[in-house]
N, C-alpha and C positions, 0 to 999 in steps of 0.2 A: 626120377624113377617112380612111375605108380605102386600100388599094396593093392591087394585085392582085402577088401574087409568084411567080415560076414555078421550081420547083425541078425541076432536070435529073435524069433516071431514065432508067434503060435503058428504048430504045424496043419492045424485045419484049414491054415489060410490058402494054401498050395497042395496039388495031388502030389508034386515032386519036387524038393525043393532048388530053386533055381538059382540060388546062387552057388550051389556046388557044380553046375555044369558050365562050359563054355555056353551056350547054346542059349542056356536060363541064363543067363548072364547078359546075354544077346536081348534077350525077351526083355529083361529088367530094361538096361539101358535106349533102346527103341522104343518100348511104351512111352516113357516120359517123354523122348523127344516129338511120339508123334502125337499122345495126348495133350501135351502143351501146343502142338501145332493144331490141330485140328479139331481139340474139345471132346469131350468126354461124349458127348452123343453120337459126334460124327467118325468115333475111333470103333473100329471092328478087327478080331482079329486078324480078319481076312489081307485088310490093308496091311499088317504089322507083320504079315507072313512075305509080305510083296519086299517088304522094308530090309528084312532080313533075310531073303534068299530062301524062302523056307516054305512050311505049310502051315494052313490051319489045325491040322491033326496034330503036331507037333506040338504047338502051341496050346491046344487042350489035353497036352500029356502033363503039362505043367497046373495049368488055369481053367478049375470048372467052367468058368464064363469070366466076362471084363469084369464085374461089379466085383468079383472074388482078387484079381489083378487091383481092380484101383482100394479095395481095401488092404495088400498087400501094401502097394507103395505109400500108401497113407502112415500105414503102422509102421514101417521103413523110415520114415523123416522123424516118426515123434521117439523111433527109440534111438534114433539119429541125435536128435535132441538131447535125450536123457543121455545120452553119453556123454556127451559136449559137456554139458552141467555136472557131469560128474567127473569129468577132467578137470574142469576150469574152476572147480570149488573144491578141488581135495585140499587139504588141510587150511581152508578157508574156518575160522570159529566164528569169527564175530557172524552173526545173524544178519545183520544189517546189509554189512559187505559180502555176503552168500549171496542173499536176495536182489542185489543188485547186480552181480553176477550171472546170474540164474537168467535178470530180465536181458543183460545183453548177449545171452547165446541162446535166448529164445529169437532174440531177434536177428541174428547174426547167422543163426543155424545154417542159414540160408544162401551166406557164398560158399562159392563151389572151393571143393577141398582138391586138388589135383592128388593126392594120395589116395583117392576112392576112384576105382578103377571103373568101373559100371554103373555111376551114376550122377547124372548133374541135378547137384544140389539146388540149383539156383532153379532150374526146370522144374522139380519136381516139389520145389515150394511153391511156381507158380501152380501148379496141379491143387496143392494141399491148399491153397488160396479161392480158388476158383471152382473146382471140385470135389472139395475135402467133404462138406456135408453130403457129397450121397451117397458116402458110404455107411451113412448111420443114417438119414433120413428118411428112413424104407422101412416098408409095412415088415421087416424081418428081423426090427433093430433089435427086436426081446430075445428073440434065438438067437442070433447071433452075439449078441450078448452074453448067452446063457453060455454059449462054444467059448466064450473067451476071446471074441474077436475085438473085443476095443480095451482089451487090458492093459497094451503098451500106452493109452493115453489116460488111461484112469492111473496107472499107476507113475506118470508125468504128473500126473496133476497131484496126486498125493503126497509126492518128496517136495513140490514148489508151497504145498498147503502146511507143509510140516515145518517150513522155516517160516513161512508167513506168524504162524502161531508162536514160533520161538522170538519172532522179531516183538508180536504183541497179543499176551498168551488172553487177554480179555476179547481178543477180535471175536465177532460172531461168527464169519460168512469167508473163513479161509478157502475152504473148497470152490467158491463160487468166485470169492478174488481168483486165487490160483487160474479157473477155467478161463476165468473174462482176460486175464495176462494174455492168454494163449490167444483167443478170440480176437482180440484186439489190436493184438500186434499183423493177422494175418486183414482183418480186417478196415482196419485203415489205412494200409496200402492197397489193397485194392478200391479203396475210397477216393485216394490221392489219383490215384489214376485215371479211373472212372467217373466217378459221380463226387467229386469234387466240393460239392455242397454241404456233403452230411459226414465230412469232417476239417481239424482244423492245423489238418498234418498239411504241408504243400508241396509240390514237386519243384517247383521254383528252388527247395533248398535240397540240404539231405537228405533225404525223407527217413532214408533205414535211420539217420541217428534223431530225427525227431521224433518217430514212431518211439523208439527208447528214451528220450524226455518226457514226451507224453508219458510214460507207461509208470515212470519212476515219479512223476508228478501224483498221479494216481495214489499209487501207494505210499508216498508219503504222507499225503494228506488222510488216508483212508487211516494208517496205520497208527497218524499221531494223535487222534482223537479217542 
């Protein structure tokens, strides 16, 4: 039996919020499946209206425009994230064993949870993989900044920078570890995939559990010096 679960996101992200409706729910769950199908350039409302029986107007009752949508489902996986990590590290003390925690449900985040009713996780990691930067790499990134719209990832990055420091309170560059975790783990799976050369994760093995070796390699070396 599914749960419908509602994860809180700034409300400037959406004119209506959509996971309270059936409809927005519809909208959540079909984006991902067609932006993972068809790419974030080739995705328009219009198709996503064909998808769901629906209309364009409908769909802008919800979502100023797509870029407002794939900023939505971005903030959706990272506060997706933070919750995971704040499940799977409650009464966790030791630092160490936090941090290693933290990297396998950064990297984990990502299988689909059949208890989440309107959305595949695994889809919409490939989105946040493949798509993830454009919703901040736009000449708009300072205002929407200034709205609050990448809060759910600044403040990911801040709880994972905050045991980084407890594991080793001399570190310099926890925020920047912290970010590069995130970075890293999305990004050399789409390495392994693709371009195969510019990294040294392989598809030949596990890759989700070597992308978390790698990552834990990282920081242990980074952390013990």
């Amino acid at each position: 039996m599914s749960i419908e679960i509602k994860i809180s996101l700034n409300d400037g992200l959406y004119l209506k919020e959509p996971q309270e409706f059936v409809l927005g729910r519809k909208i959540i769950k079909h984006s991902i499946i067609l932006i993972d199908q068809v790419g974030f350039e080739f995705f328009t409302f219009k198709k996503l209206a064909v998808e769901i029986n629906s209309t364009e107007t409908s769909i802008y009752r919800y979502f100023e425009n797509k870029h407002m949508l794939l900023l939505f489902l971005v903030n959706w996986y990272w506060q997706w994230t933070s919750y995971l990590i704040s499940i799977n590290t409650k009464n966790i003390k030791d630092p160490k064993e936090k941090l290693q925690i933290i990297i396998h449900s950064i990297v984990y985040a990502a299988q689909e949870n059949p208890n989440v009713a309107y959305v595949n996780e695994s889809k919409l990691h490939n989105i946040v993989i493949s798509e993830g930067v454009k919703a901040y790499h736009t000449k708009e990134v300072d205002t929407e900044n200034s709205k609050g719209f990448f809060m759910s990832y600044k403040n990911l990055v801040t709880l994972v920078s905050s045991v980084i420091s407890e594991v080793n309170p001399t570190y310099k560059y926890p925020y920047a570890l912290a970010t590069n975790l995130f970075e890293m783990s999305n990004n050399h799976l789409f390495y392994a995939k693709h371009l195969p050369r510019l990294t040294d994760v392989s598809l030949q093995k596990d890759t989700v559990n070597e992308v978390e070796k790698m990552l834990n390699y990282f920081v242990d070396k980074l952390l013990a010096s």
